[in-house]
C-alpha positions in Angstrom: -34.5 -4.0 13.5 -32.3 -1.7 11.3 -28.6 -2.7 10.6 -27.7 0.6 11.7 -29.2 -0.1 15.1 -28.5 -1.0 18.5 -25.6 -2.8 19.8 -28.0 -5.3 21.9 -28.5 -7.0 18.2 -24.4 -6.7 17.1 -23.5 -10.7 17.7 -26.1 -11.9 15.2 -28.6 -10.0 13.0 -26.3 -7.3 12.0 -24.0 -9.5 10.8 -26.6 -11.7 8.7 -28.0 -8.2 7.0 -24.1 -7.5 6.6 -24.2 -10.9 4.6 -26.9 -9.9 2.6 -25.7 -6.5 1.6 -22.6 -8.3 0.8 -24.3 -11.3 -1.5 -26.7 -8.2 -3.1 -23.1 -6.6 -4.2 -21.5 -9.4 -5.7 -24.1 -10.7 -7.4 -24.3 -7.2 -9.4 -20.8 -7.7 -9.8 -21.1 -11.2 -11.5 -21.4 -10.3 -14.6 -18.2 -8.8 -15.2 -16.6 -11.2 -12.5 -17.6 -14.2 -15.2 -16.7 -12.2 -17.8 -12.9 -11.9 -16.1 -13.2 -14.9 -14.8 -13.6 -16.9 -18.3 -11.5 -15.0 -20.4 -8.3 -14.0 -18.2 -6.2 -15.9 -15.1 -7.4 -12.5 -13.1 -9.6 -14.9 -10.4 -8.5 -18.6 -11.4 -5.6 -19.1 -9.0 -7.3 -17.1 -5.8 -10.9 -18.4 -6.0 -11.0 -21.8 -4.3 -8.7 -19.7 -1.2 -11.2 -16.6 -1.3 -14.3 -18.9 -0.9 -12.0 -21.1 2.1 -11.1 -24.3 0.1 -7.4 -25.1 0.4 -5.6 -28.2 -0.8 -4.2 -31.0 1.0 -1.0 -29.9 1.4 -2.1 -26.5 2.6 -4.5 -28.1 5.1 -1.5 -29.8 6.4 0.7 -26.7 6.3 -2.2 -24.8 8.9 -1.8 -27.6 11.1 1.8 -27.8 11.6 1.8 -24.3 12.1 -0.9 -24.1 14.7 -1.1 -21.6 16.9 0.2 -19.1 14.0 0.0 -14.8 14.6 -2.0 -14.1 11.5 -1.2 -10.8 9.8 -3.2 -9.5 6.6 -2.3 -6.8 4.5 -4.2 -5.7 1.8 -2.1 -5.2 -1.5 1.4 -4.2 -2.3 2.0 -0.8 -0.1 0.8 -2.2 3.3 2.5 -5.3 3.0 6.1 -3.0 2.4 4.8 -1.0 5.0 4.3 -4.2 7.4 7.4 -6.1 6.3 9.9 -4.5 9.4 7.4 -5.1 11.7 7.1 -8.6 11.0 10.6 -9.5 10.4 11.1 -7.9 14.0 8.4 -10.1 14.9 10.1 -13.4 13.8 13.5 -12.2 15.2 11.7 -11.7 18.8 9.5 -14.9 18.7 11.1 -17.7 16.5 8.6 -20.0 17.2 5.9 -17.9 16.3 4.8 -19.4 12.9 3.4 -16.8 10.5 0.3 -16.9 8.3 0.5 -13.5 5.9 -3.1 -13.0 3.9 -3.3 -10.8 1.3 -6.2 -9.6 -1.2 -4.5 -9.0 -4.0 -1.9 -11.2 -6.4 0.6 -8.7 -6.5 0.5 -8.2 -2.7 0.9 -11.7 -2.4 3.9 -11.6 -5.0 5.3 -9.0 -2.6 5.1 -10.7 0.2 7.1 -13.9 -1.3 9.2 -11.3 -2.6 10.3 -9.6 0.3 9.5 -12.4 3.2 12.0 -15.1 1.3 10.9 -18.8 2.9 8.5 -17.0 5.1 6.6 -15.7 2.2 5.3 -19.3 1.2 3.1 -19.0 4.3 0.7 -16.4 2.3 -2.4 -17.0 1.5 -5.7 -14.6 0.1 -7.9 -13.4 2.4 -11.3 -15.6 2.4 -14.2 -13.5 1.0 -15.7 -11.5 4.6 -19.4 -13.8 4.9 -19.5 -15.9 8.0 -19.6 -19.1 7.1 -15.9 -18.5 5.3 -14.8 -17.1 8.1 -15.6 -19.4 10.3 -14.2 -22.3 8.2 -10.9 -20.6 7.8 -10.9 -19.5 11.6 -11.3 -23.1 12.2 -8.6 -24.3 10.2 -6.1 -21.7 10.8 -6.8 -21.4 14.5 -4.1 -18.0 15.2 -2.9 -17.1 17.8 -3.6 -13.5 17.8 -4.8 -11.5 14.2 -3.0 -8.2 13.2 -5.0 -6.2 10.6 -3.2 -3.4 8.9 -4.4 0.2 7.9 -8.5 0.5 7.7 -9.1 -3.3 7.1 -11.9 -3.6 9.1 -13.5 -7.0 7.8 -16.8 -7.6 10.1 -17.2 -11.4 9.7 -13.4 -12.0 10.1 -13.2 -10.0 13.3 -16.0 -11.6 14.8 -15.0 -15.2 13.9 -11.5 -14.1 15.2 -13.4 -12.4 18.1 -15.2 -16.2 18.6 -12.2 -18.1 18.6 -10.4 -16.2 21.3 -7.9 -14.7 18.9 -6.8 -11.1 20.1 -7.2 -9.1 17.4 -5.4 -5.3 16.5 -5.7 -2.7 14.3 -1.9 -2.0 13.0 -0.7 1.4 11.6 -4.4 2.4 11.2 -5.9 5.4 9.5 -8.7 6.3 8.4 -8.8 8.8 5.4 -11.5 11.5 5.0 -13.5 9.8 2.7 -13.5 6.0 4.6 -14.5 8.1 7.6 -17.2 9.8 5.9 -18.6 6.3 4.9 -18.1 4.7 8.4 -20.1 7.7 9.6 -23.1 6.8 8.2 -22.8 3.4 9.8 -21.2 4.1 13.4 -24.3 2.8 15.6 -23.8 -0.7 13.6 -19.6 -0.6 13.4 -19.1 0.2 16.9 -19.8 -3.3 17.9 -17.4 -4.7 15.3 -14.5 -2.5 16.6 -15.9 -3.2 20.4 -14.4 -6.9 19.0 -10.5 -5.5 18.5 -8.4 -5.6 21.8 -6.3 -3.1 20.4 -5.8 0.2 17.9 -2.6 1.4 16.8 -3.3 4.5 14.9 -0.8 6.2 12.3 -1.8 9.5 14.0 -4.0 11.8 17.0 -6.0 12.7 13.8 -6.7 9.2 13.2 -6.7 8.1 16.9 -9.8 10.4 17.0 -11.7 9.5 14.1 -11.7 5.7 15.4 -12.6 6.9 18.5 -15.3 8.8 17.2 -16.8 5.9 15.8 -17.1 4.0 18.2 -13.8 2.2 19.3 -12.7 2.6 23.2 -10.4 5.2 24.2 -8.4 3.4 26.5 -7.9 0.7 23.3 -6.5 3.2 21.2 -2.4 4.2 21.0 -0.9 6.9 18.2 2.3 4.5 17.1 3.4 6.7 14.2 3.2 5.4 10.9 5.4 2.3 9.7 6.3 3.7 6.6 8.6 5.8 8.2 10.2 2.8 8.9 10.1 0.6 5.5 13.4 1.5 4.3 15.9 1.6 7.0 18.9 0.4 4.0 19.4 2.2 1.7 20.5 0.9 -1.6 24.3 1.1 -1.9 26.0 3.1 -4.7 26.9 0.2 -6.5 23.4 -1.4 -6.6 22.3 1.8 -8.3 24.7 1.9 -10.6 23.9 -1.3 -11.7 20.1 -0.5 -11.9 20.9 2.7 -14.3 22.7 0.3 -16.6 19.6 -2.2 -16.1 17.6 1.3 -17.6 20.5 1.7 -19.8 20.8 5.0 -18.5 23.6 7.0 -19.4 26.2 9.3 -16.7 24.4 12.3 -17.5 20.7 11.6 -17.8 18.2 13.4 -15.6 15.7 10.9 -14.2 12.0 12.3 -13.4 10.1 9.5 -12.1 6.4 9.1 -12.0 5.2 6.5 -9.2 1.9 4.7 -9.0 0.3 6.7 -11.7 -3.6 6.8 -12.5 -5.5 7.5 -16.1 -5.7 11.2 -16.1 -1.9 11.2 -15.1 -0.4 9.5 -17.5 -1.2 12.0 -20.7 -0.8 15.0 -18.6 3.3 13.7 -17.3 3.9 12.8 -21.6 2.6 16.1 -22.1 4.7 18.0 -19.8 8.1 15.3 -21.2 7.3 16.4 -24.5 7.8 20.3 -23.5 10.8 19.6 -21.4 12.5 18.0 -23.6 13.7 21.1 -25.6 15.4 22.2 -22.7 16.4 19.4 -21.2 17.7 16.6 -24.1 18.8 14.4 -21.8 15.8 13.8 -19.9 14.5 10.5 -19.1 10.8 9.5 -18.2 9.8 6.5 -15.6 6.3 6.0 -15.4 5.1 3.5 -13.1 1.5 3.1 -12.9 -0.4 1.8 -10.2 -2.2 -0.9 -12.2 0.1 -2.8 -14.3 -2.4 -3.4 -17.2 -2.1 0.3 -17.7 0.8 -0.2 -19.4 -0.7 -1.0 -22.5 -2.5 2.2 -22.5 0.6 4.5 -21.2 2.6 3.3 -24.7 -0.9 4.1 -27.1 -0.6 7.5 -25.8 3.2 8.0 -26.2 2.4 6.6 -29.8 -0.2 9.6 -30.2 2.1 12.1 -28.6 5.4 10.7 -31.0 7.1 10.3 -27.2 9.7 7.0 -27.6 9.1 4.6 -25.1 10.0 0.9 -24.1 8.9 -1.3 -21.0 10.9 -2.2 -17.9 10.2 -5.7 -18.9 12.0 -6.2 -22.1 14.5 -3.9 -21.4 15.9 -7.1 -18.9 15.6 -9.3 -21.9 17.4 -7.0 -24.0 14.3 -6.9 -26.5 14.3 -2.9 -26.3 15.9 -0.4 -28.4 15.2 3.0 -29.9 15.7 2.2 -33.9 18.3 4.7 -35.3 15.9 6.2 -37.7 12.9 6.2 -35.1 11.3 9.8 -35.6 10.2 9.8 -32.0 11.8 11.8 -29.1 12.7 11.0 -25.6 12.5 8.5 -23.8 10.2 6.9 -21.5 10.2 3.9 -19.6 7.2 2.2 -18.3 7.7 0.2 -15.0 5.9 -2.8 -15.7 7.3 -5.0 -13.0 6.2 -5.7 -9.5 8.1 -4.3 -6.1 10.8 -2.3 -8.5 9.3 1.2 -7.6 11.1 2.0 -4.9 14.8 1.4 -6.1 14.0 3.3 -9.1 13.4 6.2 -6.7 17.0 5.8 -5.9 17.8 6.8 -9.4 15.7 10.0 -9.8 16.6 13.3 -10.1 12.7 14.3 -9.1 10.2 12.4 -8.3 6.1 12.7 -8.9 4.1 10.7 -6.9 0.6 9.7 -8.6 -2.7 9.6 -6.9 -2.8 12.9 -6.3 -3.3 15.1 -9.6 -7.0 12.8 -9.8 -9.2 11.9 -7.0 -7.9 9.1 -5.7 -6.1 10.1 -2.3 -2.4 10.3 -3.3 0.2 7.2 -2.7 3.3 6.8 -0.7 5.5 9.8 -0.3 7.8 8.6 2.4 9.6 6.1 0.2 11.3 8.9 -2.4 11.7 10.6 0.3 13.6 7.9 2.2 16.3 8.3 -0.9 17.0 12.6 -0.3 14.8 13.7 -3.4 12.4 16.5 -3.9 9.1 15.0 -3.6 5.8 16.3 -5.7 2.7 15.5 -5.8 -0.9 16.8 -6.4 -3.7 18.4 -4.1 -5.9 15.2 -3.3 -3.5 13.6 -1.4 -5.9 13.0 1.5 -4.3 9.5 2.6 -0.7 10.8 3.0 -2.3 14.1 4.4 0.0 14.3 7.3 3.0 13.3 5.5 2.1 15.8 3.0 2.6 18.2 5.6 5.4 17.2 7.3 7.0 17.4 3.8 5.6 20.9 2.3 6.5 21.8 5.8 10.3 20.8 5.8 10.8 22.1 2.2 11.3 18.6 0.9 7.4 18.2 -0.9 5.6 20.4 -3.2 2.2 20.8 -3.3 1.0 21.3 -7.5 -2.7 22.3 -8.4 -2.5 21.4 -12.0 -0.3 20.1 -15.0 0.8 23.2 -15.8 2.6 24.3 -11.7 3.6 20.6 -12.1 5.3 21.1 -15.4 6.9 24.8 -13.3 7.9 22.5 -10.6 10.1 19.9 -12.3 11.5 23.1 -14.8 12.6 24.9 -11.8 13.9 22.3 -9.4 16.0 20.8 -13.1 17.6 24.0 -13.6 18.6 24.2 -9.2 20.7 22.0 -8.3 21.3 24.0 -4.7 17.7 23.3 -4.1 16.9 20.1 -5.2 20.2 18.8 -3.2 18.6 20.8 -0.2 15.0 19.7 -0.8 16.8 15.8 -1.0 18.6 16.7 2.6 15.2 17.9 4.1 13.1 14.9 2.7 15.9 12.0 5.1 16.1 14.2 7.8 12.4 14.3 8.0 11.9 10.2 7.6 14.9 9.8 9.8 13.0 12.2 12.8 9.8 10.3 12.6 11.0 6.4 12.6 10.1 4.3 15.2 6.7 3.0 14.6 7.9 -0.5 14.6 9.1 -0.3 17.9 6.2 0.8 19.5 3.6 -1.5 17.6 5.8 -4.5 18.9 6.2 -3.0 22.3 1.5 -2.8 21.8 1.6 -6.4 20.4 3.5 -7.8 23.4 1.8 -5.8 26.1 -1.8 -6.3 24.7 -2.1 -8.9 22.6 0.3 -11.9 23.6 -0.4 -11.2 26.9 -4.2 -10.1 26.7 -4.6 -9.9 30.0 -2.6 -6.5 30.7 -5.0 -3.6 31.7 -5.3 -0.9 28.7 -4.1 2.6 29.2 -4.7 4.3 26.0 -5.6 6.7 24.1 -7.4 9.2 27.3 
């Protein structure tokens, strides 16, 4: 019997093909996994939690916290993107301990970061074959399971599923290209998704993709998108002022700010700097690239293009200054610290955000645009497609095909202040219109999944 068979098979075989596929992967990823694994810290501190072996102490922490609401978020963006929502959760239900998984380190970071004492509660997800699953399911025993965005981990879901946890899909999308993928495996995902009591999708366009591949209408809400939501406070005038003399930024510099950059970015923003910089001296450069190791590369190319430039980093330790006789021009700063990005939109005059000008799907646009600026970015910016629009729609985003309309962009909206101050306007009003995601995902979460029992009326 195929995996991509009948759903009469779902509860076993499917899942131990599923395992296979899985093992076949990561053994052709060993190589460079050992590699990574003998000469960096990259995989040392997560292993033993990724294959379900905790310590003592954290053993002990699972059981005083038993029944906890498990929430996972992948990396860095959803767990910003989840933070309201489970600070609202707390507030509502005290003594509702709280279990945060993450896959990545810096997600996990930002979840200490932003969390405070709850944050120590974080763990990284266990690697998705069932007999991890099952042994963390066991020991964690939650109370319900929120899964953010398109996390859709088979083996967790059914060991979830198997231990009478409700599980739900929180701010869910599901881009082009993820539903392209799931396509080719709907007969064989539909009983996976069969397993989560609830969807909250992001959007009608997402509602219906999930629905199209399998999940039950009447499962399946449009929320809205918690982003929208992320950054209710605003940064006060004296916090920025005190983070442009962190950047040692002077009254009248102009601030263009380059958020979670990819190679392929990175050359083509110096490049346009360079040129700008004859007509605007006082122009400053913030690149902060979506993978900190980057960094290394971002300063070999400002060496190649004779572009000054200094790191975020030893700017706090005040290691970090252009030598009077340096023949280099500009200056750029490269953002190599975790959860910074979005005060530093606070401080731009425009802002690019990266993703979008190589195939990768574009990252988030709503948090510049939570601080009133002009917001550009490039054409694949399939994730944040509706936002995209909303944006280009208002006349607070600009779409750019190319280096050289982004390079137009930034020249024009530079030399207008009216319309970068009305772009700026635009971008609030249109994260102000659309908040209240959070809301409506507790309002799900309290109907449907701590009381499990209620009769579903969704998405018909």
């Amino acid at each position: 019997m195929s995996l991509l068979q009948s759903q009469n098979v779902s509860s076993k075989a499917p899942l131990w093909l599923y395992d296979l596929l899985l093992l076949g992967f990561c053994l052709g990823q060993m190589p460079r996994f050992l590699f990574e694994y003998f000469t960096t810290t990259k995989y040392k501190e997560d292993l033993r939690q990724r294959l379900g072996i905790y310590s003592p102490a954290l053993r002990r922490q699972f059981r005083n916290l038993q029944p906890a609401a498990w929430i996972h978020a992948v990396s860095v963006g959803e767990v910003v993107a989840a933070t309201p929502l489970i600070r609202e959760l707390s507030a509502r239900y005290p003594d509702f301990p709280l279990i945060i998984s993450t896959v990545t380190r810096s997600g996990r970071q930002m979840v200490k970061k932003s969390l405070g004492p709850q944050g120590d509660q974080s763990i990284f997800l266990p690697f998705d074959f069932q007999w991890i699953t099952e042994r963390v399911m066991r020991l964690i025993q939650p109370r319900f399971l929120l899964l953010t965005e398109t996390e859709i981990w088979p083996n967790l879901i059914h060991s979830a599923a198997r231990h009478k946890a409700p599980i739900m899909l929180v701010n869910g999308r599901i881009s082009s290209r993820s539903y392209q993928r799931y396509r080719l495996v709907r007969s064989w995902l539909r009983p996976v998704l069969d397993k989560i009591r609830v969807f909250g999708m992001q959007s009608d366009r997402d509602a219906t993709r999930i629905i199209s591949l399998g999940a039950d209408p009447k499962r399946v809400f449009v929320t809205g998108n918690l982003k929208f939501d992320q950054a209710a406070s605003r940064i006060s005038p004296l916090e920025q002022e005190s983070l442009a003399q962190g950047l040692r930024l002077s009254a009248d510099a102009a601030l263009l700010v380059a958020g979670s950059t990819h190679r392929g970015e990175e050359e083509v923003l110096i490049g346009i700097y360079r040129q700008l910089l004859s007509q605007f001296p006082n122009l400053a450069l913030l690149i902060a690239p979506r993978y900190l190791p980057q960094a290394q590369a971002i300063e070999a190319l400002c060496r190649q293009a004779g572009v000054y430039c200094e790191r975020k980093s030893l700017l706090l330790q005040g290691q970090s200054l252009k030598p009077a006789d340096s023949q280099k021009v500009g200056r750029l700063i490269i953002l190599d610290t975790i959860g910074e990005l979005s005060k530093m939109y606070s401080l731009a005059t425009v802002v690019f955000v990266g993703g979008s000008l190589v195939p990768v799907g574009g990252h988030n646009l709503l948090e510049p645009a939570t601080y009133g600026k002009p917001v550009l970015f490039g054409p694949y910016i399939d994730n944040f497609r509706q936002i995209s629009e909303l944006l280009k729609g208002c006349g607070a985003g600009f779409e750019v095909k190319s280096g050289q309309e982004l390079k137009a962009k930034i020249e024009e909206l530079l030399q207008d202040r009216a319309a970068r101050d009305q772009a700026g306007r635009a971008a609030w009003r249109a994260v102000e219109e659309n908040r209240g995601a959070t809301g409506k995902t507790i309002d799900l979460i309290e109907r449907y999944v701590i009381k499990p029992e209620s009769k579903l009326v969704g998405y018909e």
